[in-house]
VMD Tcl script that draws the C-alpha trace (Angstrom):
set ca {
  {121.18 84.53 138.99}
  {122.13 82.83 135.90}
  {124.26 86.00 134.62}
  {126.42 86.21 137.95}
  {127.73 82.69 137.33}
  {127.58 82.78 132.94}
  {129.64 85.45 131.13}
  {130.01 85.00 127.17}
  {132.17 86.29 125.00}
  {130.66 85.58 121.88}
  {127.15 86.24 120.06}
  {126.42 82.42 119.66}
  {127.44 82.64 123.75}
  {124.68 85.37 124.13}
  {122.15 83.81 122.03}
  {122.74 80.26 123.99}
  {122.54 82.12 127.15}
  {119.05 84.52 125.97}
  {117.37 80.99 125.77}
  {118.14 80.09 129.23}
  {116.99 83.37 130.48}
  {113.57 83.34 128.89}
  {112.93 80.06 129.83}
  {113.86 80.38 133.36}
  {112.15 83.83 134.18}
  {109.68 83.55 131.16}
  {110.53 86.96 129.86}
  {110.11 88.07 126.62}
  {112.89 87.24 123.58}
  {114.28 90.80 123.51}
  {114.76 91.42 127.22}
  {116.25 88.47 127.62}
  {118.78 89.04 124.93}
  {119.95 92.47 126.46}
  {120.39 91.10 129.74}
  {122.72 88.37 128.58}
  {124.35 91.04 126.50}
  {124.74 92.72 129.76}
  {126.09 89.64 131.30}
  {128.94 89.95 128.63}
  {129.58 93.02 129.51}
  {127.19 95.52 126.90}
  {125.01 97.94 127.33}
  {122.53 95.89 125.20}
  {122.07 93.34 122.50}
  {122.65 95.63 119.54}
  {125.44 97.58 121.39}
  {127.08 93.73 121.54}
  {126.59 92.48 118.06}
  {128.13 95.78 117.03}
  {131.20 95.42 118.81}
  {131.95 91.69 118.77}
  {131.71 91.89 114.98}
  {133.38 95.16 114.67}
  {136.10 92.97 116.25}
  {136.07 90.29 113.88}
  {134.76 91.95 110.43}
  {134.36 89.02 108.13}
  {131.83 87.01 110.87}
  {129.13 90.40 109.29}
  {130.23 89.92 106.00}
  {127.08 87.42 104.90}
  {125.22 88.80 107.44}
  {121.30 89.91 106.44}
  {118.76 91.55 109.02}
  {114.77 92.03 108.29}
  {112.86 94.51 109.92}
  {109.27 95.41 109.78}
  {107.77 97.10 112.08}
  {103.66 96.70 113.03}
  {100.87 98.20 115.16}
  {97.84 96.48 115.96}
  {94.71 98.97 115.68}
  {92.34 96.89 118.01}
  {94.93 96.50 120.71}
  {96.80 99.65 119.74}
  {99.75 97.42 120.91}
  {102.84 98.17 118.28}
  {106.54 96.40 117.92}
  {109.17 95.63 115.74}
  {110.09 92.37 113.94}
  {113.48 91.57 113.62}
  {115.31 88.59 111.69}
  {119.47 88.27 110.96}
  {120.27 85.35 108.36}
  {123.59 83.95 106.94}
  {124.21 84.03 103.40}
  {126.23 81.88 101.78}
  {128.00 84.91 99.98}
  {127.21 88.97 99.47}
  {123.60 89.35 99.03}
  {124.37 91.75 95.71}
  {126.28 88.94 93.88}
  {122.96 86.79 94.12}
  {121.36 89.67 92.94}
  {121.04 93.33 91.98}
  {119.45 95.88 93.47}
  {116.90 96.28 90.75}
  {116.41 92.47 90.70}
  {115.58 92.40 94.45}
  {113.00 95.03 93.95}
  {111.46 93.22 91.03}
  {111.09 89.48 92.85}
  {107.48 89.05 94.43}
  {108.50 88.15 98.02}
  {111.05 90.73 98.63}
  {109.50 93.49 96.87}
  {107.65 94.83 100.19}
  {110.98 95.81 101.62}
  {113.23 98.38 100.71}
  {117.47 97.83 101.00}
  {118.68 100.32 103.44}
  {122.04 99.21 103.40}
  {123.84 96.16 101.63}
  {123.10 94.32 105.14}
  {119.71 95.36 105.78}
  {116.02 94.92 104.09}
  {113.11 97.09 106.03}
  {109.71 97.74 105.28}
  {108.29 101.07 104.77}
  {104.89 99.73 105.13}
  {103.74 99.56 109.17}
  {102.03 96.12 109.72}
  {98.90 95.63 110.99}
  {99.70 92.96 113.31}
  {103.06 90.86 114.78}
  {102.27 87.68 112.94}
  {101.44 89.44 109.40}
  {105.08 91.37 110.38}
  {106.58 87.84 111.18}
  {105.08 86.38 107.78}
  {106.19 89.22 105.68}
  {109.97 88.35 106.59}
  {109.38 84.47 106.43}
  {108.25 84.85 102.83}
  {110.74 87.29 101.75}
  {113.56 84.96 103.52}
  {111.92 81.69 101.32}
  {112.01 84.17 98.48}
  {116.08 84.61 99.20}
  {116.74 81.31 99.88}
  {115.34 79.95 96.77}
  {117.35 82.95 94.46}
  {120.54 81.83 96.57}
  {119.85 78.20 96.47}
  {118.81 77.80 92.25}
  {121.23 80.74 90.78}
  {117.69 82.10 89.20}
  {116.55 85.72 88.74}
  {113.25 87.11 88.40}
  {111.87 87.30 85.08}
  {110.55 90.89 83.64}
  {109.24 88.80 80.18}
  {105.51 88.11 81.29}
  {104.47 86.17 78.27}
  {107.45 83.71 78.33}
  {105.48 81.60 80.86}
  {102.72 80.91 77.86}
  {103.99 77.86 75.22}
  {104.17 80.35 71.88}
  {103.96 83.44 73.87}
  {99.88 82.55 73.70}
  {98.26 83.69 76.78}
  {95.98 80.66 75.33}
  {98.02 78.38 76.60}
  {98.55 78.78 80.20}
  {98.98 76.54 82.84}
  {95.77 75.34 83.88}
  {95.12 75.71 87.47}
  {98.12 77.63 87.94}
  {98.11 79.94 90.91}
  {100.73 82.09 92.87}
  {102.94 81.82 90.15}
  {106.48 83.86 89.35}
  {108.21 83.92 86.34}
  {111.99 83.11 86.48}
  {114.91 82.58 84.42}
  {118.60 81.35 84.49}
  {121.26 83.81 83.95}
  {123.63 81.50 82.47}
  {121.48 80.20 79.45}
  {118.31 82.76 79.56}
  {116.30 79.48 79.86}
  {112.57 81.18 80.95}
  {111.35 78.59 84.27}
  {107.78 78.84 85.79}
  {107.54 78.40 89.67}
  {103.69 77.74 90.10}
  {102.27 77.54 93.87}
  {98.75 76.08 93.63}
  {96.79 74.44 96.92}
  {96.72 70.99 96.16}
  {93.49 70.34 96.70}
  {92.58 72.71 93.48}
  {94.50 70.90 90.61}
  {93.73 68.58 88.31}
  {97.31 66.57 87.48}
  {95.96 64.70 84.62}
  {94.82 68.04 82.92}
  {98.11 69.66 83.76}
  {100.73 66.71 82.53}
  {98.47 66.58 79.05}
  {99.56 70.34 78.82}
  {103.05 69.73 79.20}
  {102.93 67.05 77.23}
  {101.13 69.32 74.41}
  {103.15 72.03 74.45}
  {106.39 69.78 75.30}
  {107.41 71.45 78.70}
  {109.00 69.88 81.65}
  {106.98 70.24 84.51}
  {107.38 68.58 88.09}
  {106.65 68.89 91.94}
  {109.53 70.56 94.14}
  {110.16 68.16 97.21}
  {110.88 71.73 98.68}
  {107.71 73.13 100.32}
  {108.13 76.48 98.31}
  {108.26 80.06 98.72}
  {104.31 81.10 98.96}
  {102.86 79.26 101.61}
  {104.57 75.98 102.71}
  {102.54 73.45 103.81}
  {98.92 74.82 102.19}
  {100.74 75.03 98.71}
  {102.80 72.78 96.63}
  {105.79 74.10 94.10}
  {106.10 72.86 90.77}
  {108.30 73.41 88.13}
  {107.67 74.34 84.61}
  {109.80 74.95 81.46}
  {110.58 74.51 77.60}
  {111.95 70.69 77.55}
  {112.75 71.34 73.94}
  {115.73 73.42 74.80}
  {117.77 70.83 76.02}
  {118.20 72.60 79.48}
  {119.45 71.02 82.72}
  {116.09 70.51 84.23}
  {116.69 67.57 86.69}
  {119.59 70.09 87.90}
  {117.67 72.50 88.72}
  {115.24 70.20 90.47}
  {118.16 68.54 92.54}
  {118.65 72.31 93.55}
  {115.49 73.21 94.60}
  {114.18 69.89 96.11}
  {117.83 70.40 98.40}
  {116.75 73.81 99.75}
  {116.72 73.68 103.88}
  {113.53 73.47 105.58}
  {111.57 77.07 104.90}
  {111.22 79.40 107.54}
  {107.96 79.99 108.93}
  {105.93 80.94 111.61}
  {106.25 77.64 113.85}
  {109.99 77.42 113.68}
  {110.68 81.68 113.07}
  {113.88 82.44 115.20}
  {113.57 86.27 114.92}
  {113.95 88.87 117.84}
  {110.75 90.86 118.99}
  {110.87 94.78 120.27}
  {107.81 96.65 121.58}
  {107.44 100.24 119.92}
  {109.33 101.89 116.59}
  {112.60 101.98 117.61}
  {114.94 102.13 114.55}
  {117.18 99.16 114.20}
  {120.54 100.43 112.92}
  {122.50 97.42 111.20}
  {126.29 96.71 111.59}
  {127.09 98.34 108.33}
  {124.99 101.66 108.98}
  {127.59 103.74 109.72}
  {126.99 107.25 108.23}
  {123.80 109.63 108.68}
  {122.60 108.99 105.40}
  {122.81 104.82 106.09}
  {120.70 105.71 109.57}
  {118.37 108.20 107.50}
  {117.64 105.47 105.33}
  {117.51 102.46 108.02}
  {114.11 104.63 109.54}
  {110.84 103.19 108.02}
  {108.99 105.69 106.14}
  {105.98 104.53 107.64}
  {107.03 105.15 111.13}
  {107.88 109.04 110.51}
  {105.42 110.94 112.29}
  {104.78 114.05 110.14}
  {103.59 117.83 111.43}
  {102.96 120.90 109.61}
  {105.24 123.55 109.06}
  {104.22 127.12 108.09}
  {103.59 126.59 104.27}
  {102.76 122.98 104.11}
  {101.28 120.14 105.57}
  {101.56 116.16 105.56}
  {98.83 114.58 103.19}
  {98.68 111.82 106.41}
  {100.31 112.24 109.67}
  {101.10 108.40 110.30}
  {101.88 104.93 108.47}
  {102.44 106.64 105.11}
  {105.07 105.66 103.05}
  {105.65 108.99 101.46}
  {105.91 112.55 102.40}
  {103.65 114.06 99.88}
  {102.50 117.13 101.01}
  {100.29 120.25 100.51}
  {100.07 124.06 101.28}
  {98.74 124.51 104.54}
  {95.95 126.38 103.78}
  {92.41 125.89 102.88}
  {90.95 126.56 99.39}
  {86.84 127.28 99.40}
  {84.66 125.13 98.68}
  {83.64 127.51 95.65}
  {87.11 127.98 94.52}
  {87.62 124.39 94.41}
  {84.09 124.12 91.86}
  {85.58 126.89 89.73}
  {89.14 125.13 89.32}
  {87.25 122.54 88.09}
  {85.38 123.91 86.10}
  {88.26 125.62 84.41}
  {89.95 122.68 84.20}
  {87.10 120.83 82.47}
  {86.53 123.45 79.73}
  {89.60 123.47 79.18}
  {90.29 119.44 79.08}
  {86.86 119.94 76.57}
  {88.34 122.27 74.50}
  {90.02 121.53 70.59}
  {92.53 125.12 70.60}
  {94.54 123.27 72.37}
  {97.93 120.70 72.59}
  {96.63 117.14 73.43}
  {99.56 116.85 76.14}
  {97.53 119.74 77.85}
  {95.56 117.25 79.26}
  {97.84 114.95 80.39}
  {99.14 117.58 82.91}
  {95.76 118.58 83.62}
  {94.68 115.46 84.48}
  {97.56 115.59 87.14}
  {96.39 118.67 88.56}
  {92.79 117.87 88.85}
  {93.71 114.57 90.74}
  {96.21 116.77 93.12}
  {93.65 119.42 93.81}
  {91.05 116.96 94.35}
  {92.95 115.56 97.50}
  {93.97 118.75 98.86}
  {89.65 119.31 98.84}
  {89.25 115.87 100.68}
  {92.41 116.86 102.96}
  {91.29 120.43 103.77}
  {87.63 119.72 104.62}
  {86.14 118.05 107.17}
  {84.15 114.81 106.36}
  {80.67 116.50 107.01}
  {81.31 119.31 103.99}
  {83.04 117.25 101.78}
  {79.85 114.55 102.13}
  {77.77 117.32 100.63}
  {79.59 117.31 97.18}
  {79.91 115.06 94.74}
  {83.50 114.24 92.68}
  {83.17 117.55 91.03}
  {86.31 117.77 89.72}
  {84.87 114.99 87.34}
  {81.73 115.96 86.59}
  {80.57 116.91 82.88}
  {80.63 120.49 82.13}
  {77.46 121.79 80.31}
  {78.13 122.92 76.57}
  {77.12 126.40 77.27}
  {78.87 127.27 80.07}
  {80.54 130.79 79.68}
  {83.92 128.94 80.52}
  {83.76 126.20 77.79}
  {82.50 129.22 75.05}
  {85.55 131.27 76.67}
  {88.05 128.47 75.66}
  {86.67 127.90 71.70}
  {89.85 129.50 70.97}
  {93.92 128.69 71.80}
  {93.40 132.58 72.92}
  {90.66 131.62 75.35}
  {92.83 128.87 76.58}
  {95.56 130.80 77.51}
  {93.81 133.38 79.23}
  {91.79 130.70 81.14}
  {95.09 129.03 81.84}
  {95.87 132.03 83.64}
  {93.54 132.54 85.44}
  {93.16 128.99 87.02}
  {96.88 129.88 87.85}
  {95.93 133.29 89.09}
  {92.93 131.47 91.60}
  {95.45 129.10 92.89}
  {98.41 131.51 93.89}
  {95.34 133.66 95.75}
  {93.62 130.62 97.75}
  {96.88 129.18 98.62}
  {100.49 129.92 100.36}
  {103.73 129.80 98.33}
  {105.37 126.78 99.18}
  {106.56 124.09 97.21}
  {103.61 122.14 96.33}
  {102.03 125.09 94.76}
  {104.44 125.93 92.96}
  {104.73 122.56 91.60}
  {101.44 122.88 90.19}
  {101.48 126.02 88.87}
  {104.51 125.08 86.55}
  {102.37 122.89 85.03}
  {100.58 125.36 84.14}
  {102.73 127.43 82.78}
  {103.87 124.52 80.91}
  {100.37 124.59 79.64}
  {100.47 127.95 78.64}
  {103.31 127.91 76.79}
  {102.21 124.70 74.77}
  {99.04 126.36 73.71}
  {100.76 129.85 73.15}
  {102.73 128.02 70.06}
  {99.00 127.88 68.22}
  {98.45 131.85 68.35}
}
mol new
graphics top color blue
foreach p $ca { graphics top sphere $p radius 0.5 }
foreach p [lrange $ca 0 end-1] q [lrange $ca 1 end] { graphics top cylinder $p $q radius 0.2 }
display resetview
């Protein structure tokens, strides 16, 4: 056996050795990374990256890991993608937290830790999982490699601020600038095969603006798309700077050359710098949380959400849930009232509307149309009962009143109903 005669010490050691193992039993990437961790001496792969760094502290200090985890509903196979990178300094000091969230490629995952990206969202397959990481690792790359941060100021990419005078062709495009002189820069992603140069250079050379091919295959999709570069030339900004920058970025990862780890099932991956409970609270994937009822509520969706919304587990009837909304639309109808009435209204109606869809089977609920947005007829005894800020109040009430009797107290509910009572209040000011 290739462990009884190779024992490493180190993680490169492990990784050299994993690449032996799988291609001398043919064994999948993971197992054979926890059986040359086991040849070292660990209980598994994670259990030795954990210790050999916790050994030697600044080898994790650039250290990045992906995870995104993905199920496959034809083969109702499921597994976990997994990718560590090096950066060449703390992820935060190439950008903030808010800035990560903001950029297009890295905006699908959330930062559980400073050392750790993971998506919420459950993948529907391995490759879409793998391509999900490659594009938010191009994404990183590129911010790490140019010093650029995503732009918030949509209407900088347009010569004049003119939406009149955008790029032609332009596709896949993100809007940029440089931190150091605010200088606004256009990365545009186009296939090829869809632009028209000639048209493009006359617009640059209308609205004087630099614009140029990246030798760098780009962040969207490298070898289907080509980057360019676009930006005021009248500025006097280093532009052939930041082209030497970007045309020097390494090779992009992708799907032929991806070097990431592969785990079958939802395991939670804990990184090297979740330490406390809240780190490994937040390290778990919202989307892999399986969620059950408890006594006064219930999940909206048991599996693959990303959020825990819930509602009171009980069931409203089918002719309660018609007179809510009919309240609800005499009152939305009526003049005695606030305008920001509606707004929470509006809020309510939407909520009670999926607690209908949520409590009834498929069969009833096919027998009913949206009613909590139908019209409500003129002369309906509800819309003459709310002619007055009187009227609304007491019809207020008793939509409030209905509620509390269909469903249990719990938290949801109650939610709700203080909207209401919001409502009430806000109209009681016009007696």
């Amino acid at each position: 056996m290739l462990t009884e005669k190779i024992r490493p010490s180190t993680i490169n050691g492990i990784k050299r050795l994993t690449k032996q193992l799988k291609k001398a039993n043919s064994i999948p990437h993971h197992e054979a990374l926890d059986i040359a961790a086991k040849a070292a001496g660990y209980e598994n792969y994670n259990h030795a990256r954990n210790s050999l760094r916790n050994t030697n502290p600044s080898i994790s200090s650039h250290q990045l890991f992906f995870t995104v985890y993905w199920y496959d509903r034809e083969s109702h196979e499921s597994g976990r993608e997994l990718l560590e990178i090096e950066l060449s300094k703390p992820l935060l000091e190439t950008a903030t937290k808010n800035e990560l969230r903001y950029s297009n490629g890295l905006a699908g995952f959330r930062l559980a830790s400073t050392d750790h990206f993971v998506s919420d969202v459950v993948i529907n397959s391995k490759q879409a999982a793998v391509e999900k990481i490659c594009i938010a690792v191009r994404t990183l790359r590129f911010m790490e490699a140019t010093g650029l941060k995503p732009s918030k100021d949509i209407f900088a990419a347009y010569p004049e601020r003119d939406p009149k005078n955008r790029l032609p062709k332009t596709d896949h495009a993100t809007d940029w600038y440089d931190p150091k002189t605010g200088q606004f820069i256009l990365i545009d992603e186009p296939y090829p095969n869809s632009v028209f140069n000639a048209e493009r250079e006359a617009w640059a050379a209308k609205h004087k603006w630099s614009l140029q091919p990246s030798k760098w295959p780009g962040m969207y999709f490298p070898g289907m798309s080509k980057l360019y570069v676009a930006t005021d030339a009248t500025t006097g900004y280093d532009f052939d700077g930041l082209m030497s920058k970007t045309d020097n970025i390494p090779q992009p990862l992708t799907l032929e050359n991806w070097t990431g780890t592969s785990a079958e099932g939802h395991e939670t991956f804990y990184s090297p710098l979740c330490k406390t409970p809240q780190d490994k609270n937040r390290a778990v994937a919202k989307g892999t949380i399986y969620r059950t009822a408890s006594k006064k509520t219930a999940p909206m969706r048991h599996w693959g959400s990303v959020d825990n919304e819930r509602r009171p587990n009980a069931r409203m009837s089918v002719e309660n849930h018609q007179q809510a909304a009919r309240m609800i639309r005499a009152i939305e109808e009526s003049v005695s009232k606030p305008r920001t009435v509606n707004n929470r209204l509006s809020s309510i109606k939407s909520t009670l509307e999926d607690w209908f869809f949520a409590e009834h089977s498929r069969n009833i609920t096919d027998q009913y149309d949206l009613f909590y947005y139908d019209e409500i007829a003129k002369d309906d005894p509800f819309v003459l009962q709310t002619k007055s800020p009187e009227g609304v109040v007491e019809m207020l009430k008793q939509l409030k009143r209905l509620l509390e009797e269909s469903y249990v107290d719990c938290e949801p509910l109650r939610r709700m109903t203080a909207k209401l009572d919001t409502c009430i209040k806000l109209t009681s000011k016009l007696l």
